[in-house]
PDB file of N, CA, C and O in Angstrom:
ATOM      1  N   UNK A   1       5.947   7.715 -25.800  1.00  0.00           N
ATOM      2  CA  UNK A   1       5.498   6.451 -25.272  1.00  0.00           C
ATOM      3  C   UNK A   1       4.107   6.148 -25.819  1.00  0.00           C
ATOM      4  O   UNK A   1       3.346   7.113 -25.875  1.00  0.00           O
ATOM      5  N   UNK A   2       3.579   4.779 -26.297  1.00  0.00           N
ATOM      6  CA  UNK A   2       2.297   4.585 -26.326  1.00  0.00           C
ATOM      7  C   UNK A   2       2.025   3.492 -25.410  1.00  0.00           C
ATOM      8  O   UNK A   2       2.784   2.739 -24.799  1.00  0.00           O
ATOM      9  N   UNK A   3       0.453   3.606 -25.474  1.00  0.00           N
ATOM     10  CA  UNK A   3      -0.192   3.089 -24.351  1.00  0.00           C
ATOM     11  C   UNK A   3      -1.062   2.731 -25.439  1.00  0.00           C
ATOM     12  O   UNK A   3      -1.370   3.490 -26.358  1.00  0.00           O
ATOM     13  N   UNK A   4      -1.601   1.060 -25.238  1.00  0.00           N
ATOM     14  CA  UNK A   4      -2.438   0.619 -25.933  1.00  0.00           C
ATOM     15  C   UNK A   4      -1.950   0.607 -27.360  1.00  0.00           C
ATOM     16  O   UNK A   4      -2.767  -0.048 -28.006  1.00  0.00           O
ATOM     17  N   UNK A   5      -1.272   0.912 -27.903  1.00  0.00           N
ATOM     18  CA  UNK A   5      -0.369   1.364 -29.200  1.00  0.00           C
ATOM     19  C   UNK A   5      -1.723   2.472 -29.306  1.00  0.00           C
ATOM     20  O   UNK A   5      -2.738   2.336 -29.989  1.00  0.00           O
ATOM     21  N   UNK A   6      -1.359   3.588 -28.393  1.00  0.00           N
ATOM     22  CA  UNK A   6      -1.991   4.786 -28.720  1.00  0.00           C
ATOM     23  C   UNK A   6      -0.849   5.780 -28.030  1.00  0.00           C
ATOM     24  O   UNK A   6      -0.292   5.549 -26.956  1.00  0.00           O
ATOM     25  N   UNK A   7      -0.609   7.006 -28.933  1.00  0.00           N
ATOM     26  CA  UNK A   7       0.685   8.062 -28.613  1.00  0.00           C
ATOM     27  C   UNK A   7      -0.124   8.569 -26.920  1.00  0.00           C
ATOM     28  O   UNK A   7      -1.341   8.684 -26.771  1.00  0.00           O
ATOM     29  N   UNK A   8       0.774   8.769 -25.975  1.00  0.00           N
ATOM     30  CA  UNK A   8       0.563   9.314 -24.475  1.00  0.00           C
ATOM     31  C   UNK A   8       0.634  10.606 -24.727  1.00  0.00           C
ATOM     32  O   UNK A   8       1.739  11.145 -24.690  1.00  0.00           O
ATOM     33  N   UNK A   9      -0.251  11.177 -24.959  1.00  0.00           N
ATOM     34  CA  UNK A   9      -0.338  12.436 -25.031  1.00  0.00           C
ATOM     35  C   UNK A   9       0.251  13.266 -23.284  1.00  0.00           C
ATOM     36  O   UNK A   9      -0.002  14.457 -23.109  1.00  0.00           O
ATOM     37  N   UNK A  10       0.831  12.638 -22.430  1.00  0.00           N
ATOM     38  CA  UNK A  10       1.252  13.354 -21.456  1.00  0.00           C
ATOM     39  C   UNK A  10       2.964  12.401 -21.070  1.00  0.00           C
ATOM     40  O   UNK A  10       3.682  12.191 -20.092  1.00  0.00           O
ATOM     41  N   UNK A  11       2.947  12.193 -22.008  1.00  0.00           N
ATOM     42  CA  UNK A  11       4.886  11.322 -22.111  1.00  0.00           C
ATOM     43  C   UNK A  11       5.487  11.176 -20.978  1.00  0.00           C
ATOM     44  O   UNK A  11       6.470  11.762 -20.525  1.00  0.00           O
ATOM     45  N   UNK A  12       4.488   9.924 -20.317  1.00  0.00           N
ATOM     46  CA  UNK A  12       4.583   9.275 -18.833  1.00  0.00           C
ATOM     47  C   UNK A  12       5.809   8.181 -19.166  1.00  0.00           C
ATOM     48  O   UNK A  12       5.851   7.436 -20.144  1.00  0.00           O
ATOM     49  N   UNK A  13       6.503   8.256 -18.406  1.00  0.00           N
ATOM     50  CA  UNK A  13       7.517   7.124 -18.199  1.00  0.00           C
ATOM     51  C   UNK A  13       7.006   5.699 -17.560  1.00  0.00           C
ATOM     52  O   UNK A  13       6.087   5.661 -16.741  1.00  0.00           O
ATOM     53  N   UNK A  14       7.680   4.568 -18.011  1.00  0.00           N
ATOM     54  CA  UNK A  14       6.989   3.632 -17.066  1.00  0.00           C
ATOM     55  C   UNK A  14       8.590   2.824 -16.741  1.00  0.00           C
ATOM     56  O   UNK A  14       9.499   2.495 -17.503  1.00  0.00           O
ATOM     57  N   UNK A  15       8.441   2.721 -15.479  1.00  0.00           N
ATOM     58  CA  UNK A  15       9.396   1.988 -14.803  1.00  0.00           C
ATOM     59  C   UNK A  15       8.650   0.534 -14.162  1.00  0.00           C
ATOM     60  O   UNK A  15       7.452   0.395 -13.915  1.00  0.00           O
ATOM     61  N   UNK A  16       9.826  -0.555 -13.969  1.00  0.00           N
ATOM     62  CA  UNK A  16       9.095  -1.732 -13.276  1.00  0.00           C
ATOM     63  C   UNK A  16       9.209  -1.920 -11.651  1.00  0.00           C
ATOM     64  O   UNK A  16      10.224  -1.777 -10.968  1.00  0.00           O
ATOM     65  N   UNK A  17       7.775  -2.311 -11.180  1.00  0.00           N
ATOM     66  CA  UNK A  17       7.370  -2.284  -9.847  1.00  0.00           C
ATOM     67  C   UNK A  17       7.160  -3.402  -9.330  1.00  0.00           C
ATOM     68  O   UNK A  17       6.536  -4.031 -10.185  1.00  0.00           O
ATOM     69  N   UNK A  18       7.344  -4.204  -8.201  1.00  0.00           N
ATOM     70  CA  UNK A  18       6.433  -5.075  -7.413  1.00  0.00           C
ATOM     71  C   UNK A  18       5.271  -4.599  -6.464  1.00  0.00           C
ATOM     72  O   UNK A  18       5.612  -3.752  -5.638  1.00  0.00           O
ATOM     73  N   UNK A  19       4.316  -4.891  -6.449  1.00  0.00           N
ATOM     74  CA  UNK A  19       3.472  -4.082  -5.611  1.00  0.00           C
ATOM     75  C   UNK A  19       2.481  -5.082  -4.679  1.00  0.00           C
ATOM     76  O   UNK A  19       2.144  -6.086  -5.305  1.00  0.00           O
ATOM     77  N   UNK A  20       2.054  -5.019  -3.574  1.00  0.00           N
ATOM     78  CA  UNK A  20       1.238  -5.974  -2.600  1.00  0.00           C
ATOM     79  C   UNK A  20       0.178  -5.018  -3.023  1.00  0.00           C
ATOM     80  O   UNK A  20       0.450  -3.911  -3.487  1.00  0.00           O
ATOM     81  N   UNK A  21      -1.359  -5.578  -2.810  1.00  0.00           N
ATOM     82  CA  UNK A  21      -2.394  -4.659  -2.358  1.00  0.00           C
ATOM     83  C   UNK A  21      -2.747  -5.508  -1.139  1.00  0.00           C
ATOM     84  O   UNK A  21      -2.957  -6.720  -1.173  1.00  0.00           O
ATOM     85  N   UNK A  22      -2.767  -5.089  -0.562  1.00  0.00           N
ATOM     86  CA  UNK A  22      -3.583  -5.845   0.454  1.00  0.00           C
ATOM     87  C   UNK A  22      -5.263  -5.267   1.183  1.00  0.00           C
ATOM     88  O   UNK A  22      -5.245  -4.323   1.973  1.00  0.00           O
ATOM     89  N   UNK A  23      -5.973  -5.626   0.985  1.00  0.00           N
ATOM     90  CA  UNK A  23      -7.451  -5.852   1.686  1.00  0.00           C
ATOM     91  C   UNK A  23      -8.024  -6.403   2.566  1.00  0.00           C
ATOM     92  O   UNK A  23      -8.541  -7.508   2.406  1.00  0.00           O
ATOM     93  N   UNK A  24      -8.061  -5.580   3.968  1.00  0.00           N
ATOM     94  CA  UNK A  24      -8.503  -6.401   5.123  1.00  0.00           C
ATOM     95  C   UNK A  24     -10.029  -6.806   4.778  1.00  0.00           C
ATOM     96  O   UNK A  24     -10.842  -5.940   5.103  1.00  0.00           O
ATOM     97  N   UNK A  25     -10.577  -7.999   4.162  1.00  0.00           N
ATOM     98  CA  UNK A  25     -11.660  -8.119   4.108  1.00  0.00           C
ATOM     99  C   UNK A  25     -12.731  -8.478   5.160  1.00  0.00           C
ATOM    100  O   UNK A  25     -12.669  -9.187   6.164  1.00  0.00           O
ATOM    101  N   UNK A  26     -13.693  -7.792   4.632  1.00  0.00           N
ATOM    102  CA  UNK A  26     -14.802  -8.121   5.918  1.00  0.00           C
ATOM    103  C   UNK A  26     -14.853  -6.715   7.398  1.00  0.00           C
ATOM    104  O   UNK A  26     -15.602  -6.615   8.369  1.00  0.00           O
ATOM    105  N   UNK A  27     -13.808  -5.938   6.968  1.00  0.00           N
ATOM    106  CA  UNK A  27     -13.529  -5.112   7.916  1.00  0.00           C
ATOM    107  C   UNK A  27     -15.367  -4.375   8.218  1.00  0.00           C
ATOM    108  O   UNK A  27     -16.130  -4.745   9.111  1.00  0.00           O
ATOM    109  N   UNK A  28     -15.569  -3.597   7.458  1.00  0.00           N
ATOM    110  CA  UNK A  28     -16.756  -2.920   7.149  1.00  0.00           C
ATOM    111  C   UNK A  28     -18.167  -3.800   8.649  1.00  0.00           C
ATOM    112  O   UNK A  28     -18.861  -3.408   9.588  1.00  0.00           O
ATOM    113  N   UNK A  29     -17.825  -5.142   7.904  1.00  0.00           N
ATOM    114  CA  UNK A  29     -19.060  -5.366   8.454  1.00  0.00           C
ATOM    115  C   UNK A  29     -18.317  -5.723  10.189  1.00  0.00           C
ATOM    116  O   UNK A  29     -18.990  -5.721  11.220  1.00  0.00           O
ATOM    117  N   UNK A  30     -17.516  -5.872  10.152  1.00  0.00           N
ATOM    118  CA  UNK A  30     -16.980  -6.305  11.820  1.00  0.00           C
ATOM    119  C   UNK A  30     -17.203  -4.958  12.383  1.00  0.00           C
ATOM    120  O   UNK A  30     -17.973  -4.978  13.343  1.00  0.00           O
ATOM    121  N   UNK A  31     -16.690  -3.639  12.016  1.00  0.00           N
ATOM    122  CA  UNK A  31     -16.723  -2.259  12.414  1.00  0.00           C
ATOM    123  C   UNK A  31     -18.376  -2.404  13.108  1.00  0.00           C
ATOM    124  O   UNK A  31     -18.665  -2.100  14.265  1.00  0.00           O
ATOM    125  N   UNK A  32     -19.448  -3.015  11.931  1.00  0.00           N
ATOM    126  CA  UNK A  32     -20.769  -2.701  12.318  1.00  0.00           C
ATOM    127  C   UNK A  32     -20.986  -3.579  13.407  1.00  0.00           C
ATOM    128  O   UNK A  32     -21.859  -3.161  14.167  1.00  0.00           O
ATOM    129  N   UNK A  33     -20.403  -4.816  13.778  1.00  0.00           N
ATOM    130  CA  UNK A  33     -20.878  -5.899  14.426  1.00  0.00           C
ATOM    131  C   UNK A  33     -20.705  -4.923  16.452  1.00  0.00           C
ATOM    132  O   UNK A  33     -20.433  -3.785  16.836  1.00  0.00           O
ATOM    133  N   UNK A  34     -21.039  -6.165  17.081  1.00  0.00           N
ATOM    134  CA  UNK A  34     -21.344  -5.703  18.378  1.00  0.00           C
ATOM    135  C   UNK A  34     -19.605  -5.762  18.441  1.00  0.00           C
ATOM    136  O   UNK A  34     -19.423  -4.548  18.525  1.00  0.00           O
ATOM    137  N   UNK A  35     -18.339  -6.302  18.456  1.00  0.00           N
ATOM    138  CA  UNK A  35     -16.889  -5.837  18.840  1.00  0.00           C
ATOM    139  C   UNK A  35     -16.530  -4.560  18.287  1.00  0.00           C
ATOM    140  O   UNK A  35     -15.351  -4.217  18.372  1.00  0.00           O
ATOM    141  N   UNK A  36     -17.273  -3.889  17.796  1.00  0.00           N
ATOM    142  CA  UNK A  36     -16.758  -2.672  17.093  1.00  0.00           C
ATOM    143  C   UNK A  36     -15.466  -1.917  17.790  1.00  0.00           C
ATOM    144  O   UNK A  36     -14.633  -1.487  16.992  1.00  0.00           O
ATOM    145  N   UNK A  37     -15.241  -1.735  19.038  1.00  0.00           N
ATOM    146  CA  UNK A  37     -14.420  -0.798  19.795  1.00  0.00           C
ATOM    147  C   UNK A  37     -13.243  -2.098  19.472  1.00  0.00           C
ATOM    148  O   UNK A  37     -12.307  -1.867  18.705  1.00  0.00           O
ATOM    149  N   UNK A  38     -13.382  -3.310  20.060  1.00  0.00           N
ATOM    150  CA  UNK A  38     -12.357  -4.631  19.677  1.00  0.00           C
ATOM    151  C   UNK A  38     -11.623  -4.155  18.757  1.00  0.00           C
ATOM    152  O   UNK A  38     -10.515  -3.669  18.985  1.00  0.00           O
ATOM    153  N   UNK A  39     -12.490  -4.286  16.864  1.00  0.00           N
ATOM    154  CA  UNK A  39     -11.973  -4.370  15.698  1.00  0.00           C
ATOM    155  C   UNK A  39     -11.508  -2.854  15.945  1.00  0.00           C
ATOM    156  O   UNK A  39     -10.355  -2.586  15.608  1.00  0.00           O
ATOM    157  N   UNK A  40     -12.046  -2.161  16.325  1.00  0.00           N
ATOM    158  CA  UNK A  40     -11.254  -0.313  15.580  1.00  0.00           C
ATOM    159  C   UNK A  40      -9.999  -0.558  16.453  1.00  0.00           C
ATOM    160  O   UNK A  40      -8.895  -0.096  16.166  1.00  0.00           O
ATOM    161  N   UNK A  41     -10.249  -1.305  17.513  1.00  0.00           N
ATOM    162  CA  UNK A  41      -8.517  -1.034  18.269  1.00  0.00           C
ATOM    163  C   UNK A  41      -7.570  -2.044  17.915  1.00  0.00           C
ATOM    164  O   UNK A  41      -6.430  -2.028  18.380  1.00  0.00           O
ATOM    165  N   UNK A  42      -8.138  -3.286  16.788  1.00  0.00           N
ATOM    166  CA  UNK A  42      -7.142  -3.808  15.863  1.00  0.00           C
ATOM    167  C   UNK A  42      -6.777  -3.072  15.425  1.00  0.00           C
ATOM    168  O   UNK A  42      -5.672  -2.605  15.702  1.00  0.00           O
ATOM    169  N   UNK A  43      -7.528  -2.641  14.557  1.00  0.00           N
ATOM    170  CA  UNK A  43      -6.950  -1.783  13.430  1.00  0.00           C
ATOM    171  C   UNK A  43      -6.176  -0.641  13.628  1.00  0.00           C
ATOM    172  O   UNK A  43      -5.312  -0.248  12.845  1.00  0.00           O
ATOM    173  N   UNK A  44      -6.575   0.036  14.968  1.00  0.00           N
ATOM    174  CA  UNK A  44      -5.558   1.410  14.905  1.00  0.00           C
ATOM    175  C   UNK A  44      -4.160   0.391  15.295  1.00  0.00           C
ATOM    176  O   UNK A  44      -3.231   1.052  14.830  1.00  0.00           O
ATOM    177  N   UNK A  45      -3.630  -0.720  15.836  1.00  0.00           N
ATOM    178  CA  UNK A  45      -2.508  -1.299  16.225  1.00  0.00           C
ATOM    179  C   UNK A  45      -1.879  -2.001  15.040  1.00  0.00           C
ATOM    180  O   UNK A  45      -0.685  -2.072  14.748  1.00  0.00           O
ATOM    181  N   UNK A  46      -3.000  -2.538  14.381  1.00  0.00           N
ATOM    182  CA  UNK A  46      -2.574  -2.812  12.806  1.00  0.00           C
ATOM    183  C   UNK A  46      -1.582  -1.709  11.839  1.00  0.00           C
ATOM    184  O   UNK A  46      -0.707  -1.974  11.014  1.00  0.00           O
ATOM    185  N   UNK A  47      -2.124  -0.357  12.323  1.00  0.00           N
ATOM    186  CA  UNK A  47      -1.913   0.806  11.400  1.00  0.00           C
ATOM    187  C   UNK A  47      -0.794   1.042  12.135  1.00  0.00           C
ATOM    188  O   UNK A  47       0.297   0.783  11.625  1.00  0.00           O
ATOM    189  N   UNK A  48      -0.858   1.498  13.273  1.00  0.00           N
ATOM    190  CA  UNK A  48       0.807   1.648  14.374  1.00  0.00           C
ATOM    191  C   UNK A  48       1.940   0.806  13.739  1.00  0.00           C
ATOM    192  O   UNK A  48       2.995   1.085  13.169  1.00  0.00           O
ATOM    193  N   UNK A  49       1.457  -0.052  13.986  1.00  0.00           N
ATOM    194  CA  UNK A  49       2.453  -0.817  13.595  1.00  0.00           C
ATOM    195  C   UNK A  49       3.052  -1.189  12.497  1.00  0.00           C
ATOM    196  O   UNK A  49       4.189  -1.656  12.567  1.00  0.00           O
ATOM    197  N   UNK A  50       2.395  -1.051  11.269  1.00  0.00           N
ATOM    198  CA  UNK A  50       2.655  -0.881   9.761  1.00  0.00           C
ATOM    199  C   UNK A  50       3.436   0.008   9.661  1.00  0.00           C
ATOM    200  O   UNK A  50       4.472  -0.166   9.020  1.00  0.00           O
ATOM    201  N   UNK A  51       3.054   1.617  10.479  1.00  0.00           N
ATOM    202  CA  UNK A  51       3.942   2.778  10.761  1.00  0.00           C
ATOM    203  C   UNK A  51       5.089   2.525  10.855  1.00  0.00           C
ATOM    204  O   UNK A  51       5.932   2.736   9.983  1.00  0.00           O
ATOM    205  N   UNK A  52       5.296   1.983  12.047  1.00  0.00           N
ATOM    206  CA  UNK A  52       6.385   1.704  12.402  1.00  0.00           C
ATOM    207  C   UNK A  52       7.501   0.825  11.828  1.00  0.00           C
ATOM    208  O   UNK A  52       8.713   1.039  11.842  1.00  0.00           O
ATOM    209  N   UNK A  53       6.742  -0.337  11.259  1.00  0.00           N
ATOM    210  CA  UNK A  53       7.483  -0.991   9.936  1.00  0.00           C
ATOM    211  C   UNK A  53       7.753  -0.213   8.946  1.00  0.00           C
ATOM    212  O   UNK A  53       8.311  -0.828   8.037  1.00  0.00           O
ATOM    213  N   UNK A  54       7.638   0.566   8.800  1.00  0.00           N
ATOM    214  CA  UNK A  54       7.547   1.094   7.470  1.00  0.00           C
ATOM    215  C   UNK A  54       9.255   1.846   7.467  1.00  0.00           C
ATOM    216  O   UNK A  54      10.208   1.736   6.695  1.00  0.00           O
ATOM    217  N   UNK A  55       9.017   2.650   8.790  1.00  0.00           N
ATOM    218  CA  UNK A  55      10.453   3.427   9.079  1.00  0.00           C
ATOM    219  C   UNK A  55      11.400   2.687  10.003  1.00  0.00           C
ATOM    220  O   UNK A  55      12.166   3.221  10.805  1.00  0.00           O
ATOM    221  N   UNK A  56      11.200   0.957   9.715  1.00  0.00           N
ATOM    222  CA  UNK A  56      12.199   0.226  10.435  1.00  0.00           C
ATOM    223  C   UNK A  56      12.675  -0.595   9.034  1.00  0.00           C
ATOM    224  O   UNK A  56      13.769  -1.154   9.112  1.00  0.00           O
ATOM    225  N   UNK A  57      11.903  -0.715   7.699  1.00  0.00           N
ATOM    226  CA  UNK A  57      12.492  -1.253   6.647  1.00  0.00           C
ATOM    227  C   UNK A  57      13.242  -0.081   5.677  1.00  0.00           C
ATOM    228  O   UNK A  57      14.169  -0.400   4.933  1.00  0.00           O
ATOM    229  N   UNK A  58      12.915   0.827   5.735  1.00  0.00           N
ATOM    230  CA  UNK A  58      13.238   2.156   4.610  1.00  0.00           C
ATOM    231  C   UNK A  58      14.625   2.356   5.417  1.00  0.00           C
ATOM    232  O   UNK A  58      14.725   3.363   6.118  1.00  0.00           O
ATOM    233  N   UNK A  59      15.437   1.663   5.364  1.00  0.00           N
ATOM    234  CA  UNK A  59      16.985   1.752   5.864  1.00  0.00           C
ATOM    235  C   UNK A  59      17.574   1.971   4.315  1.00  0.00           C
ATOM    236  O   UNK A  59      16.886   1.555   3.383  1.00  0.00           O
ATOM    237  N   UNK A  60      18.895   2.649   4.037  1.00  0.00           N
ATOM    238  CA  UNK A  60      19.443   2.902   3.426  1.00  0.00           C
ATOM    239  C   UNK A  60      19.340   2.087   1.914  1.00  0.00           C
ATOM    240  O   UNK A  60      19.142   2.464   0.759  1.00  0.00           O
ATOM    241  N   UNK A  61      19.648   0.430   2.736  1.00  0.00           N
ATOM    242  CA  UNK A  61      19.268  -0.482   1.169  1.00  0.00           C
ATOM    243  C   UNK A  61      18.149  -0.705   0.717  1.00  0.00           C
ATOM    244  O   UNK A  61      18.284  -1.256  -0.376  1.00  0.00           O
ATOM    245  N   UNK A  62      16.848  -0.536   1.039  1.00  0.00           N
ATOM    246  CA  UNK A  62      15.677  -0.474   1.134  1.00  0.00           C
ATOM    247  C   UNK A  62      14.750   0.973   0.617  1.00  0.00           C
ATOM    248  O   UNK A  62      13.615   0.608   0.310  1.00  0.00           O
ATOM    249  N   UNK A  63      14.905   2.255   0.470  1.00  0.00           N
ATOM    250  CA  UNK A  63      14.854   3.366   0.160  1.00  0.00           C
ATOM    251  C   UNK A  63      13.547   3.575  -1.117  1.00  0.00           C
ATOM    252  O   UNK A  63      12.935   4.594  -1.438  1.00  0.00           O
ATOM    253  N   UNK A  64      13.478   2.571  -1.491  1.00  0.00           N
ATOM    254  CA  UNK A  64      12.697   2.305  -2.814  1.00  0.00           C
ATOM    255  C   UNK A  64      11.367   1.305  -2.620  1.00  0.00           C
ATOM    256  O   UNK A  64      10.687   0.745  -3.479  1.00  0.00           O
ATOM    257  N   UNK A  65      11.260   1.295  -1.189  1.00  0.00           N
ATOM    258  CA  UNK A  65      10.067   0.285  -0.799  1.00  0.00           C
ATOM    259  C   UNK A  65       9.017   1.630  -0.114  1.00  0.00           C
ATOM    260  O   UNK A  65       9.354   2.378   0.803  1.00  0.00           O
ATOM    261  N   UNK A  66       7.900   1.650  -0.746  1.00  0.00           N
ATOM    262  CA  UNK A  66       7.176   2.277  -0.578  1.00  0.00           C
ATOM    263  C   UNK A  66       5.572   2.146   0.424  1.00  0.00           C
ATOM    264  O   UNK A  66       4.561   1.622  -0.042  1.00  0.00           O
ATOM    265  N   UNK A  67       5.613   2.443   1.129  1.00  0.00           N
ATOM    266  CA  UNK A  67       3.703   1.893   1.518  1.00  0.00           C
ATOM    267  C   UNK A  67       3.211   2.899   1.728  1.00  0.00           C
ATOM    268  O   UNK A  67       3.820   3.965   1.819  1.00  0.00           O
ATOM    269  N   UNK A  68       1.318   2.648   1.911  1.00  0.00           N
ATOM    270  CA  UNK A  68       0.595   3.139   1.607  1.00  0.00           C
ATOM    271  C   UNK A  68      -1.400   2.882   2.244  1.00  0.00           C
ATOM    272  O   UNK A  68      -2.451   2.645   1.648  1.00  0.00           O
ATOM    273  N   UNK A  69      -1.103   3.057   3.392  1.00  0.00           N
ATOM    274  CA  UNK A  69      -2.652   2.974   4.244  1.00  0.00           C
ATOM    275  C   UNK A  69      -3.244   3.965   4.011  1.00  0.00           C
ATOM    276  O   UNK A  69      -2.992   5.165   4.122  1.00  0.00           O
ATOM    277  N   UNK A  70      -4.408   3.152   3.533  1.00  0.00           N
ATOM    278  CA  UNK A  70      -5.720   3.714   3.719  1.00  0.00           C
ATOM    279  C   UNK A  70      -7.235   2.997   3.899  1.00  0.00           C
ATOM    280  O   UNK A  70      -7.534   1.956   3.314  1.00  0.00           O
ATOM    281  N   UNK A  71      -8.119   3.706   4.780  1.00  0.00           N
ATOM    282  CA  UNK A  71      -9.191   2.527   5.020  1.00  0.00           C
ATOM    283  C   UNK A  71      -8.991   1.100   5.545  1.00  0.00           C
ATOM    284  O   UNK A  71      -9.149   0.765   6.719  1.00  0.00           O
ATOM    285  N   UNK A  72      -8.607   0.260   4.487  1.00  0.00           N
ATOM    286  CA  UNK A  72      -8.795  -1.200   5.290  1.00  0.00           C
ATOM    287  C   UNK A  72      -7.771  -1.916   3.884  1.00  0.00           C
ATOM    288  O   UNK A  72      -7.886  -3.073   3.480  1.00  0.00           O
ATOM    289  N   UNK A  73      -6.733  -0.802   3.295  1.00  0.00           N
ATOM    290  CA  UNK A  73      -6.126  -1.519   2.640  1.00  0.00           C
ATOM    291  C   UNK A  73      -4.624  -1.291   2.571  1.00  0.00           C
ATOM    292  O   UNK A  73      -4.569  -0.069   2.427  1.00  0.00           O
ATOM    293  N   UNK A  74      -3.816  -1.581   2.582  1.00  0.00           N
ATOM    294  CA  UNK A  74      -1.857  -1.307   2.594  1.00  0.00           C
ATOM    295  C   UNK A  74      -1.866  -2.180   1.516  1.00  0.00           C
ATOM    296  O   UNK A  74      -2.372  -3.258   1.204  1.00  0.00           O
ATOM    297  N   UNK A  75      -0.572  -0.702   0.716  1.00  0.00           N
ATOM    298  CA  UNK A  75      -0.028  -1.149  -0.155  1.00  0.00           C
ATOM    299  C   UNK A  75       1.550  -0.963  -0.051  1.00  0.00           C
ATOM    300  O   UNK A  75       1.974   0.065   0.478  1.00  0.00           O
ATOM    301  N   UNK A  76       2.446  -1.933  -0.543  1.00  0.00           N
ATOM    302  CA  UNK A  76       3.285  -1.873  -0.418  1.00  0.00           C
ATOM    303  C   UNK A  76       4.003  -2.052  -2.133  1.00  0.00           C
ATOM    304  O   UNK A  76       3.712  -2.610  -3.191  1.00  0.00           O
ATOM    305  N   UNK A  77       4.815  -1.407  -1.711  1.00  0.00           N
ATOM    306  CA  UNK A  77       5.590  -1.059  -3.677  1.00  0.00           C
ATOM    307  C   UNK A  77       7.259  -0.928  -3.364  1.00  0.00           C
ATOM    308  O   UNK A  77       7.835  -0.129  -2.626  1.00  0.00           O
ATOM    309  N   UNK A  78       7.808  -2.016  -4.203  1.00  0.00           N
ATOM    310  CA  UNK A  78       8.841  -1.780  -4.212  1.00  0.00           C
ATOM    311  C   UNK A  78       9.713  -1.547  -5.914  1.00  0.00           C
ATOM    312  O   UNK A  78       9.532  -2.282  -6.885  1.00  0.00           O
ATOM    313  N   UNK A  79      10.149  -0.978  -5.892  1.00  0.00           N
ATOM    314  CA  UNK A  79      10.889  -0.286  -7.427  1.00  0.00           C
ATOM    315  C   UNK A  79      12.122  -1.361  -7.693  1.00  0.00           C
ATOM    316  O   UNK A  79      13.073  -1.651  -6.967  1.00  0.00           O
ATOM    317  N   UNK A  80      11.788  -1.794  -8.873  1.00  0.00           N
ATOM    318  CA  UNK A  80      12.569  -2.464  -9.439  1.00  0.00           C
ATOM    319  C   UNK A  80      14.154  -2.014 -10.132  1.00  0.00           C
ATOM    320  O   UNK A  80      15.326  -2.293  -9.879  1.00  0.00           O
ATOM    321  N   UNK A  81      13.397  -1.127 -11.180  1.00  0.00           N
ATOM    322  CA  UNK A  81      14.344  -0.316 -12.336  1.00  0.00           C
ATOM    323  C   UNK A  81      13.642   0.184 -13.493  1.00  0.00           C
ATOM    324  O   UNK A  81      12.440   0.059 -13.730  1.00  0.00           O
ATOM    325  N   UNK A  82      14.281   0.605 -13.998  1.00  0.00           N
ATOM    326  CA  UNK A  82      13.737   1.704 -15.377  1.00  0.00           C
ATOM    327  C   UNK A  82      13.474   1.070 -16.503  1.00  0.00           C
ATOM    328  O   UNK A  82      14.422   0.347 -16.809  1.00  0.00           O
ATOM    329  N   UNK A  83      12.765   1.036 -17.110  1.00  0.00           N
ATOM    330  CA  UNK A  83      12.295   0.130 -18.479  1.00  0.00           C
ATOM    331  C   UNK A  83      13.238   0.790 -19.429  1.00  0.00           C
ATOM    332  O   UNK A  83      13.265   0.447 -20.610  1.00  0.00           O
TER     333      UNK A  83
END
């Protein structure tokens, strides 16, 4: 495989993806603001609940949808097919 039309010296495969990033912006400074306990108990219900989506979409036809929290960002990836 090349990359950049340069040889991959570690002969990575590339398959095609859809992928979300998502970025709760502004989180940082709300954490600092006076609701702090407010925003952290969004967010841990934000995160619950992403959880929980996560192992209510990964049903059998679905298997290939991937996510991914961390900090103040979810990603979600779903696999297309093989190049």
């Amino acid at each position: 495989m090349f990359v950049n039309q340069n040889a991959d010296a570690y002969d990575r495969k590339t398959d095609t993806y859809i992928v979300a990033y998502i970025d709760l912006l502004g989180m940082t400074n709300r954490i600092k603001g006076t609701d702090r306990q407010l925003v952290m108990n969004k967010l841990y219900n934000l995160y619950t609940f992403s959880m929980k989506l996560t192992k209510d979409i990964q049903i059998e036809e679905n298997q290939d949808i991937w996510f991914k929290i961390f900090s103040d960002n979810i990603i979600i990836v779903d696999f297309l097919g093989g190049v």
